[in-house]
Chimera marker file (.cmm) of the C-alpha trace (Angstrom):
<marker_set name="trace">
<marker id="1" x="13.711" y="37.225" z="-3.046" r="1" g="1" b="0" radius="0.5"/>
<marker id="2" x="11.041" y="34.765" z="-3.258" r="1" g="1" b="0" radius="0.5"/>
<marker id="3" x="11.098" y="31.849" z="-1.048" r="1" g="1" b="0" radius="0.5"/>
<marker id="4" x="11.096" y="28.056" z="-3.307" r="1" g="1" b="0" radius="0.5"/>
<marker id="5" x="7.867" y="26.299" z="-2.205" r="1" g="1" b="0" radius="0.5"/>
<marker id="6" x="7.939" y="22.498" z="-1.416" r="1" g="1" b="0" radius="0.5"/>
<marker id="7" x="5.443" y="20.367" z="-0.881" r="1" g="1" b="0" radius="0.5"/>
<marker id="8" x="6.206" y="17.267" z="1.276" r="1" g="1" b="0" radius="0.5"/>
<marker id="9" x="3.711" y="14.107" z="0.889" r="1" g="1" b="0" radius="0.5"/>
<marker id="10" x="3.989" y="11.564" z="2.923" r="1" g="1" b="0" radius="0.5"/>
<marker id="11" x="2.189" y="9.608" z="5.430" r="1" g="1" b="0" radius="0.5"/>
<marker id="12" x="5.631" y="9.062" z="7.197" r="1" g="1" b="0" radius="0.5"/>
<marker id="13" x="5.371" y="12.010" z="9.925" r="1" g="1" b="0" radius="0.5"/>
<marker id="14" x="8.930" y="11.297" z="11.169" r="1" g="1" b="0" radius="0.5"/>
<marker id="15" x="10.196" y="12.009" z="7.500" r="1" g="1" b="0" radius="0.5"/>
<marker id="16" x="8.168" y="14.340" z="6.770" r="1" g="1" b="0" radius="0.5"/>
<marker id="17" x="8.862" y="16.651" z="9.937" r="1" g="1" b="0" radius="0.5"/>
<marker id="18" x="12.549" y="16.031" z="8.685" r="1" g="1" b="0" radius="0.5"/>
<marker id="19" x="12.314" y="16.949" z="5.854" r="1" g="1" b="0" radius="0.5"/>
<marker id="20" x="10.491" y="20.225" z="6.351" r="1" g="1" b="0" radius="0.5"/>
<marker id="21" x="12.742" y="20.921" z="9.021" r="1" g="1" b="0" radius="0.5"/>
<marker id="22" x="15.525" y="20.523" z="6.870" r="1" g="1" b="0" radius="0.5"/>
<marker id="23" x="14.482" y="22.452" z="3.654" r="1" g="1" b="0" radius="0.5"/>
<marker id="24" x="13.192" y="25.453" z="6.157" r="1" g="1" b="0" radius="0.5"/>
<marker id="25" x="16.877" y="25.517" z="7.695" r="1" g="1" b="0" radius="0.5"/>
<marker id="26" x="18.095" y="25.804" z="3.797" r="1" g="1" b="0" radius="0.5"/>
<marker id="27" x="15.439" y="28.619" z="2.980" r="1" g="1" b="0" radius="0.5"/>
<marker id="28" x="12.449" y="26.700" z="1.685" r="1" g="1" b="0" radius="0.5"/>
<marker id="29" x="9.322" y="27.513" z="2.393" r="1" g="1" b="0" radius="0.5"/>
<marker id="30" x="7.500" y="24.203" z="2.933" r="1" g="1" b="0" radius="0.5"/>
<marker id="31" x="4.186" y="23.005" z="3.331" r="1" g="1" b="0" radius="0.5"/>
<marker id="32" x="3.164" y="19.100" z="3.791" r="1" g="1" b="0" radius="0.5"/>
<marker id="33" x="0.537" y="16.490" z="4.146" r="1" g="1" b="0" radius="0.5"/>
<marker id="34" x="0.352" y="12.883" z="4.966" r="1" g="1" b="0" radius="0.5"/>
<marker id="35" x="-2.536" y="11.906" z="2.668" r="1" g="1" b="0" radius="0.5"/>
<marker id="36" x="-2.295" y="11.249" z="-1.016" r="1" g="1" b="0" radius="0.5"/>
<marker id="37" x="-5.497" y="12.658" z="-2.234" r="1" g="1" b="0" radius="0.5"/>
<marker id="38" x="-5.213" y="16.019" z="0.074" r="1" g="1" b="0" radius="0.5"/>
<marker id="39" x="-1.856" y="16.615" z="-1.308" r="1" g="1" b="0" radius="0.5"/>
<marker id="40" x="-3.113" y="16.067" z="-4.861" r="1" g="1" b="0" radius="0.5"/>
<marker id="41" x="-5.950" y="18.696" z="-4.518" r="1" g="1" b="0" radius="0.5"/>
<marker id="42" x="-2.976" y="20.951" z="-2.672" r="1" g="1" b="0" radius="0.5"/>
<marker id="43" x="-0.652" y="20.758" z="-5.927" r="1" g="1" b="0" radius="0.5"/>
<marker id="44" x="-3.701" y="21.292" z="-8.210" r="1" g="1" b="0" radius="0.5"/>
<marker id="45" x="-4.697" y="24.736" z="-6.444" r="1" g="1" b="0" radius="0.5"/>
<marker id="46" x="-1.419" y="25.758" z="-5.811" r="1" g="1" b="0" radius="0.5"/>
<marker id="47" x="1.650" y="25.842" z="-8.396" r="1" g="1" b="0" radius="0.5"/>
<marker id="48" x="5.046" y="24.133" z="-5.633" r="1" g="1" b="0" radius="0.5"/>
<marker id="49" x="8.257" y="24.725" z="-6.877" r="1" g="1" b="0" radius="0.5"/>
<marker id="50" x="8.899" y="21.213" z="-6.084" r="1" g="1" b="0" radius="0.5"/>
<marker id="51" x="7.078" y="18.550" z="-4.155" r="1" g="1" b="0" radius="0.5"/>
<marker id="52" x="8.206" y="15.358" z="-2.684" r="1" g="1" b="0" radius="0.5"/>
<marker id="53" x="5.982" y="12.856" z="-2.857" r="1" g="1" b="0" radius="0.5"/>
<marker id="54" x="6.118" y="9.138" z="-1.838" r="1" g="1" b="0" radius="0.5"/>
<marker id="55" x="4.937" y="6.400" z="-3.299" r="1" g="1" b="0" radius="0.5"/>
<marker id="56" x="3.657" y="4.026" z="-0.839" r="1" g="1" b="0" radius="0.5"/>
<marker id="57" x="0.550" y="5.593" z="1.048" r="1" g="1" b="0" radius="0.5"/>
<marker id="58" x="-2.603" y="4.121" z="1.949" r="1" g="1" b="0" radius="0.5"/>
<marker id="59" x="-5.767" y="4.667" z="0.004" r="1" g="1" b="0" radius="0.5"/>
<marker id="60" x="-4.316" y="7.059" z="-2.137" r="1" g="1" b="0" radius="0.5"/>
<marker id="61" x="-0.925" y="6.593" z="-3.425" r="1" g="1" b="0" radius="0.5"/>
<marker id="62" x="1.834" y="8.278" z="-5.046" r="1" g="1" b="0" radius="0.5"/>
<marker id="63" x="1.305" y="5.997" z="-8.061" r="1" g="1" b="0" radius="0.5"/>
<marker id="64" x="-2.043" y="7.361" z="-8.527" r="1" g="1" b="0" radius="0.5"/>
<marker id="65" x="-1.154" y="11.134" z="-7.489" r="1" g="1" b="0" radius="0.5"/>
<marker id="66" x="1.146" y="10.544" z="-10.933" r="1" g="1" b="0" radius="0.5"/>
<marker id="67" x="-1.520" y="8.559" z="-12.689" r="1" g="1" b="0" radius="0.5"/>
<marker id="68" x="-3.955" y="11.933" z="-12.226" r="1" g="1" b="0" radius="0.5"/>
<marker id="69" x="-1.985" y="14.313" z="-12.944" r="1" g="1" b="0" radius="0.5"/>
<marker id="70" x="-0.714" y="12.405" z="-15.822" r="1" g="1" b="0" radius="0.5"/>
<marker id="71" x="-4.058" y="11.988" z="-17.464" r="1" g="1" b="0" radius="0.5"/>
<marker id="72" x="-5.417" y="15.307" z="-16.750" r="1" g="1" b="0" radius="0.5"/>
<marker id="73" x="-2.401" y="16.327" z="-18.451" r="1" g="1" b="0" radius="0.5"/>
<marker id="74" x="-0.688" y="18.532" z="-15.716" r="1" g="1" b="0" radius="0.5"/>
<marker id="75" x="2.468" y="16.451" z="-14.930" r="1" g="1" b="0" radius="0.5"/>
<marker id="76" x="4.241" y="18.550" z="-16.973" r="1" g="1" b="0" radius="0.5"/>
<marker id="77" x="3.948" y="21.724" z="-15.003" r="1" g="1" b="0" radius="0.5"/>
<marker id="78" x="5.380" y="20.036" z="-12.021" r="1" g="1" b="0" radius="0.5"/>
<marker id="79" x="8.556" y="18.873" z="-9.999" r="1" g="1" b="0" radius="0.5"/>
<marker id="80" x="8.255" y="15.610" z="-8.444" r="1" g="1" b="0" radius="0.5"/>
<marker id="81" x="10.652" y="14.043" z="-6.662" r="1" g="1" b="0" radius="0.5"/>
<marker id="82" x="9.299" y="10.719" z="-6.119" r="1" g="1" b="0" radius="0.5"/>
<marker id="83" x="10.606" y="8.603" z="-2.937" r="1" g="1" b="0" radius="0.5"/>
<marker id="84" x="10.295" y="5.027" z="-3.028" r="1" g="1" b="0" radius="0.5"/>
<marker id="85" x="11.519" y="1.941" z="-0.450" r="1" g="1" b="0" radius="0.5"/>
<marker id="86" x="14.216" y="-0.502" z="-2.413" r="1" g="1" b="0" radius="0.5"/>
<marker id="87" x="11.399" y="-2.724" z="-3.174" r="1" g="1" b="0" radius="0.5"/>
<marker id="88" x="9.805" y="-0.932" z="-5.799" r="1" g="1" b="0" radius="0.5"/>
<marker id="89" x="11.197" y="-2.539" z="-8.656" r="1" g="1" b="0" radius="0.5"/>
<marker id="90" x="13.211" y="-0.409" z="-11.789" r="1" g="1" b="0" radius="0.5"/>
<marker id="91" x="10.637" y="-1.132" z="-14.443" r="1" g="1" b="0" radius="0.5"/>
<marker id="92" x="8.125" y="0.523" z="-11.722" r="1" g="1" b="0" radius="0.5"/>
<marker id="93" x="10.215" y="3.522" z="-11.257" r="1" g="1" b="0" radius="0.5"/>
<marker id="94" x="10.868" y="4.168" z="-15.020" r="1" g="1" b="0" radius="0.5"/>
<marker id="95" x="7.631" y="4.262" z="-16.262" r="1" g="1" b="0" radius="0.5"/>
<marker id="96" x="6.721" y="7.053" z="-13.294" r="1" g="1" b="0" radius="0.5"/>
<marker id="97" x="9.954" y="8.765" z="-14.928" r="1" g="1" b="0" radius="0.5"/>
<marker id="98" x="8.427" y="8.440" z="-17.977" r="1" g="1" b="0" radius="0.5"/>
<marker id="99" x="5.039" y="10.051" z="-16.995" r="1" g="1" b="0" radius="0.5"/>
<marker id="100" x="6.517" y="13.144" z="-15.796" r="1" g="1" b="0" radius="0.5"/>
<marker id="101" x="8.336" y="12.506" z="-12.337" r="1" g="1" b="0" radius="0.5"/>
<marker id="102" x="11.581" y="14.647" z="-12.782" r="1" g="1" b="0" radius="0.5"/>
<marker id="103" x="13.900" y="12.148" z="-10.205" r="1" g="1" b="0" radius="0.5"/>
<marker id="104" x="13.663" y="9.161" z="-7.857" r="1" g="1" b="0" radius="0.5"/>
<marker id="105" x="15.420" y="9.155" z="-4.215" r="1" g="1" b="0" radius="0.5"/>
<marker id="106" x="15.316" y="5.602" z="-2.793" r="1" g="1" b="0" radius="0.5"/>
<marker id="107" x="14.765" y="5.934" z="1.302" r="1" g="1" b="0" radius="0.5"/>
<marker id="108" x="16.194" y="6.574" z="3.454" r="1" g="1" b="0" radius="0.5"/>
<marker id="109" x="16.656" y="9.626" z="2.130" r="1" g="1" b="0" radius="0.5"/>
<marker id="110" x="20.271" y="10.612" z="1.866" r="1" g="1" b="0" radius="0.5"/>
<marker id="111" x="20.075" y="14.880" z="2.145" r="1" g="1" b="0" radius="0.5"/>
<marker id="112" x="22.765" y="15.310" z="0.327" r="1" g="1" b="0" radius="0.5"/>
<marker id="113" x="21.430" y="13.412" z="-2.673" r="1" g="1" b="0" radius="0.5"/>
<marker id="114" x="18.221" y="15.609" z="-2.467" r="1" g="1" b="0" radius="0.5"/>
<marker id="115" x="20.091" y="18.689" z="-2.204" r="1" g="1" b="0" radius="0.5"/>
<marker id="116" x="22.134" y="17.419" z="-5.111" r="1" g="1" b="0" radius="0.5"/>
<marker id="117" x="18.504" y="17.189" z="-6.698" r="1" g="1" b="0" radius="0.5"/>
<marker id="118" x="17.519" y="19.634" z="-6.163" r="1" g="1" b="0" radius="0.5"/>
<marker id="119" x="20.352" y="21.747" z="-7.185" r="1" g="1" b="0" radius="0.5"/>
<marker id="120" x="19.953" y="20.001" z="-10.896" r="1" g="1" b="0" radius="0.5"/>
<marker id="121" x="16.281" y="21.424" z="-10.783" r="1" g="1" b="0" radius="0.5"/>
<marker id="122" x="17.251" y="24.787" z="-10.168" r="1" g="1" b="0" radius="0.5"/>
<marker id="123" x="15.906" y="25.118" z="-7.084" r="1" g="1" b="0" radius="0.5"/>
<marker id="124" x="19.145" y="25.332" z="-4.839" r="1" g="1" b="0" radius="0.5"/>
<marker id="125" x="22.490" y="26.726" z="-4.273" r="1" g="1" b="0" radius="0.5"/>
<marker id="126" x="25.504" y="25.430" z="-2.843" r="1" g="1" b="0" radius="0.5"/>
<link id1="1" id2="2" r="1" g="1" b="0" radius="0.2"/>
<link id1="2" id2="3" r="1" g="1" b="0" radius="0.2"/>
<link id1="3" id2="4" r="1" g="1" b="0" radius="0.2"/>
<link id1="4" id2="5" r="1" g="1" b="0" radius="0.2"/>
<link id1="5" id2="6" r="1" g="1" b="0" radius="0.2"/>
<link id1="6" id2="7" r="1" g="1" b="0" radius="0.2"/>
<link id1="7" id2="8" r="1" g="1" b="0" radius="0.2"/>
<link id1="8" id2="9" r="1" g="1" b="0" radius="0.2"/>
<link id1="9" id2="10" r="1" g="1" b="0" radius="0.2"/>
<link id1="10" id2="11" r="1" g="1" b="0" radius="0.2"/>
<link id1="11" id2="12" r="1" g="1" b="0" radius="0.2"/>
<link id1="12" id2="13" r="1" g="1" b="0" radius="0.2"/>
<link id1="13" id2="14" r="1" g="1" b="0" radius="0.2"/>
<link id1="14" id2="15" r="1" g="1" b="0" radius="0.2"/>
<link id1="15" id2="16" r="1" g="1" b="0" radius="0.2"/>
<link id1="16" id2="17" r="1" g="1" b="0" radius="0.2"/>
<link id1="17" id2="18" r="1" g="1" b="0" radius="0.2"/>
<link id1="18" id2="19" r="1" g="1" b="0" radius="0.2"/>
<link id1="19" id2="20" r="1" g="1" b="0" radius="0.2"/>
<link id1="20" id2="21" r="1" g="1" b="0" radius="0.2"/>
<link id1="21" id2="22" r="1" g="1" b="0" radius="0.2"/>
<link id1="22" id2="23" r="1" g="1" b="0" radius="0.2"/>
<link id1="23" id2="24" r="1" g="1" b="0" radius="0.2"/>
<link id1="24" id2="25" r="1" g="1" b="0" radius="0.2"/>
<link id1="25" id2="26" r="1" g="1" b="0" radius="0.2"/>
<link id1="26" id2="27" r="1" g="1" b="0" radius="0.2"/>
<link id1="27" id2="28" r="1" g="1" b="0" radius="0.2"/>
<link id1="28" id2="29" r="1" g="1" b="0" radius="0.2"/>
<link id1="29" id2="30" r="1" g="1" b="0" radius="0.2"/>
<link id1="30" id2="31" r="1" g="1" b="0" radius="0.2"/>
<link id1="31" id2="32" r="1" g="1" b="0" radius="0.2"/>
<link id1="32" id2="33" r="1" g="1" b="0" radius="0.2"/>
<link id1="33" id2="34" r="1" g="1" b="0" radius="0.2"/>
<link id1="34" id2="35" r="1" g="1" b="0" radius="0.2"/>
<link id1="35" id2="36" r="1" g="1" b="0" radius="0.2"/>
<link id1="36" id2="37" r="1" g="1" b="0" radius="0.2"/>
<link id1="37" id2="38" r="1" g="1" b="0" radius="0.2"/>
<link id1="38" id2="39" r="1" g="1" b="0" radius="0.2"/>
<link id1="39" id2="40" r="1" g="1" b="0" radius="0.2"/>
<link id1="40" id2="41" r="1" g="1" b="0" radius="0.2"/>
<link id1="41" id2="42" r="1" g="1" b="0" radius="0.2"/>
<link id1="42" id2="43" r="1" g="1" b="0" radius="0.2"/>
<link id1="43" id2="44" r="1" g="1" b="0" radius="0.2"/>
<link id1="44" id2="45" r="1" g="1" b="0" radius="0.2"/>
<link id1="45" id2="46" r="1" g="1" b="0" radius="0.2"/>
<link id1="46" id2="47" r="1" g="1" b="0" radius="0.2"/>
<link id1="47" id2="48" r="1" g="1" b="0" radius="0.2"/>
<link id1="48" id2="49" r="1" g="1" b="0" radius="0.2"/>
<link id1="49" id2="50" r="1" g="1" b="0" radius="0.2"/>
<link id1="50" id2="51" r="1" g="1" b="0" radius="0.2"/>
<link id1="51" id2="52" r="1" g="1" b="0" radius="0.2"/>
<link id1="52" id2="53" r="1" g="1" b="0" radius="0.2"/>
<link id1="53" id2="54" r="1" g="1" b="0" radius="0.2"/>
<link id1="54" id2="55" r="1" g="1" b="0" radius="0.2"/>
<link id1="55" id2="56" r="1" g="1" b="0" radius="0.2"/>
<link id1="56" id2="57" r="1" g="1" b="0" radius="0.2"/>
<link id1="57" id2="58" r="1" g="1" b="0" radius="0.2"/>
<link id1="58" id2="59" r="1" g="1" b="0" radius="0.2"/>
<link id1="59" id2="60" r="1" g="1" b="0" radius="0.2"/>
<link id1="60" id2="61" r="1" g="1" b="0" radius="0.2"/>
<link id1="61" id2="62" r="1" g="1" b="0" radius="0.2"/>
<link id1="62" id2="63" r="1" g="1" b="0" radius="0.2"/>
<link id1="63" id2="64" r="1" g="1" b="0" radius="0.2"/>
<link id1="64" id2="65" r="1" g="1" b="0" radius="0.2"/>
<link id1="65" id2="66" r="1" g="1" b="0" radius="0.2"/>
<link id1="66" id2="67" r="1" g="1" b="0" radius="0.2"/>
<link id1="67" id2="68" r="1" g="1" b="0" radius="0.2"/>
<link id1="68" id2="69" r="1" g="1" b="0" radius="0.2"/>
<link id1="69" id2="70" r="1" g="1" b="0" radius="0.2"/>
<link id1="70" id2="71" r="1" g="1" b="0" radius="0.2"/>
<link id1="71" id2="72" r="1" g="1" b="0" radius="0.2"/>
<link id1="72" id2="73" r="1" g="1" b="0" radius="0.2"/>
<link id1="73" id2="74" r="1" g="1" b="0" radius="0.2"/>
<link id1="74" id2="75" r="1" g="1" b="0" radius="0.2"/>
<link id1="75" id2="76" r="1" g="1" b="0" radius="0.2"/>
<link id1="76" id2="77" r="1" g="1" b="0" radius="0.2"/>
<link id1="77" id2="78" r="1" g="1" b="0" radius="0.2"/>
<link id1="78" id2="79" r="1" g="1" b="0" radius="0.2"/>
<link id1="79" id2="80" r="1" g="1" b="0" radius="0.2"/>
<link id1="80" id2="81" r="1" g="1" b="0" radius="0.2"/>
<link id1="81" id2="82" r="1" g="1" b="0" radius="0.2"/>
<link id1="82" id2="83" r="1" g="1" b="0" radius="0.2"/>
<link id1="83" id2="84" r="1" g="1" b="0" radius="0.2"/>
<link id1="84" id2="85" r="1" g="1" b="0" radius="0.2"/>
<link id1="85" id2="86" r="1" g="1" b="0" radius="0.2"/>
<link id1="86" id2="87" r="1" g="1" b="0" radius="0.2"/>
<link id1="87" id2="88" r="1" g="1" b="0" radius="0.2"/>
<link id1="88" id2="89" r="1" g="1" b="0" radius="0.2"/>
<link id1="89" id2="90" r="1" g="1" b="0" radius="0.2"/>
<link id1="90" id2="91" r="1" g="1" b="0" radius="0.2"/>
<link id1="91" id2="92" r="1" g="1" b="0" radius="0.2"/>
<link id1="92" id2="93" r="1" g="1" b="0" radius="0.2"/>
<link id1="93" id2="94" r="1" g="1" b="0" radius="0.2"/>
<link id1="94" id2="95" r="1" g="1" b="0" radius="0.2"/>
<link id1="95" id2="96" r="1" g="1" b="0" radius="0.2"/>
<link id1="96" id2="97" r="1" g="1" b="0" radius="0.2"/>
<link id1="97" id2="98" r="1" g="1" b="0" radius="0.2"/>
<link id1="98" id2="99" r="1" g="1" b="0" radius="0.2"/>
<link id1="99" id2="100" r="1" g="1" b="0" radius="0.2"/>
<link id1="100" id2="101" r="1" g="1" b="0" radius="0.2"/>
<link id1="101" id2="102" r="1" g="1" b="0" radius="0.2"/>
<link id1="102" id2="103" r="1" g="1" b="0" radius="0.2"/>
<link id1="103" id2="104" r="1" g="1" b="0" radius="0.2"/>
<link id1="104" id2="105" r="1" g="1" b="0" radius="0.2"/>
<link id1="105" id2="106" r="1" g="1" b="0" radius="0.2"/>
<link id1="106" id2="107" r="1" g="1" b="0" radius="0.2"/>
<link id1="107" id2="108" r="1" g="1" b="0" radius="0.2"/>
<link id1="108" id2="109" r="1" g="1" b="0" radius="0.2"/>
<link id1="109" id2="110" r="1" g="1" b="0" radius="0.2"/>
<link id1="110" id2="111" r="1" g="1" b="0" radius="0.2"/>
<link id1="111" id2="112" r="1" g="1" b="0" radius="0.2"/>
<link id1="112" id2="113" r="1" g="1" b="0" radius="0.2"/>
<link id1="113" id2="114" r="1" g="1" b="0" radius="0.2"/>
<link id1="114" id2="115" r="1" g="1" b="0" radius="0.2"/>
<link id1="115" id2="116" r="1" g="1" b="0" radius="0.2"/>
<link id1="116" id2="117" r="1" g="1" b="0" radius="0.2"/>
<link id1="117" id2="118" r="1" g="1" b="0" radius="0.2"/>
<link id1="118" id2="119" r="1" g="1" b="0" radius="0.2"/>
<link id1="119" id2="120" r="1" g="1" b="0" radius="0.2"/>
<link id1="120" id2="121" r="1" g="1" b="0" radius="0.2"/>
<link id1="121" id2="122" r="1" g="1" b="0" radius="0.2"/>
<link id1="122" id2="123" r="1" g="1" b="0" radius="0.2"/>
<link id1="123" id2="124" r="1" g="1" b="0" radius="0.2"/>
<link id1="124" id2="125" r="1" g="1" b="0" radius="0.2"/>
<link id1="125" id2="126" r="1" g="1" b="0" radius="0.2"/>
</marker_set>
C-alpha cells in the first residue's frame, strides 16, 4: 500500500519537526521545508497528498503560495491545510477558503483536530 505524502511548510522548525514526526509515527510519508517559495516549486513538481502550509513566512508567504497557485490555476489539484496564528482575521481566512485551501487549523496545532482533518480528506484512518 502506498504511503500518503505530506508536505510540511513552515519556517517554524520546532513545528515542523513535530509535525513530521508525528504524521511518520501514523504512516505518512513526509517531506518539508521552511521557505515559502522552495515549497511552492516542491508542490509544483511533485503531486502531495496533502501539504500543510503556514501562512506567516518571511519573503514568501503562504498567502502568496495560494495566490500562485490560484492564478496559475492549480489550486484545485491540491490539499492545503492552511495554519494560521489567531490574529489572522476570518474575512482573511475565508477568502484563502475560497481560493482553493481545503481547511484552516489555528496554532497551536491541536493533533487531534488535524487528524480529524485529515480523516475528512480521505487521507486517514482511525
Amino acid at each position: 500500500m502506498k504511503k500518503i505524502e505530506a508536505l510540511i511548510i513552515d519556517d517554524n522548525a520546532v513545528i515542523t519537526r513535530m509535525l513530521s514526526e508525528f504524521l511518520t509515527m501514523k504512516g505518512y510519508k513526509c517531506e518539508s521545508c521552511s521557505n515559502g517559495k522552495k515549497g511552492l516549486d516542491m508542490m509544483l513538481q511533485h503531486k502531495f497528498d496533502v501539504v500543510l502550509l503556514d501562512l506567516a513566512m518571511p519573503k514568501f508567504s503562504g498567502h502568496d503560495i495560494i495566490e500562485s497557485l490560484a492564478d496559475s490555476g492549480k489550486i484545485k489539484d491540491q490539499n492545503i491545510i492552511i495554519f494560521t496564528a489567531s490574529s489572522v482575521d476570518s474575512d482573511d481566512i475565508n477568502k484563502l477558503l475560497k481560493k482553493g485551501a481545503r481547511f484552516c487549523l489555528k496554532k497551536p496545532i491541536q493533533l487531534d483536530a488535524l487528524l480529524s482533518t485529515l480523516e475528512g480528506l480521505g487521507l486517514y484512518r482511525r
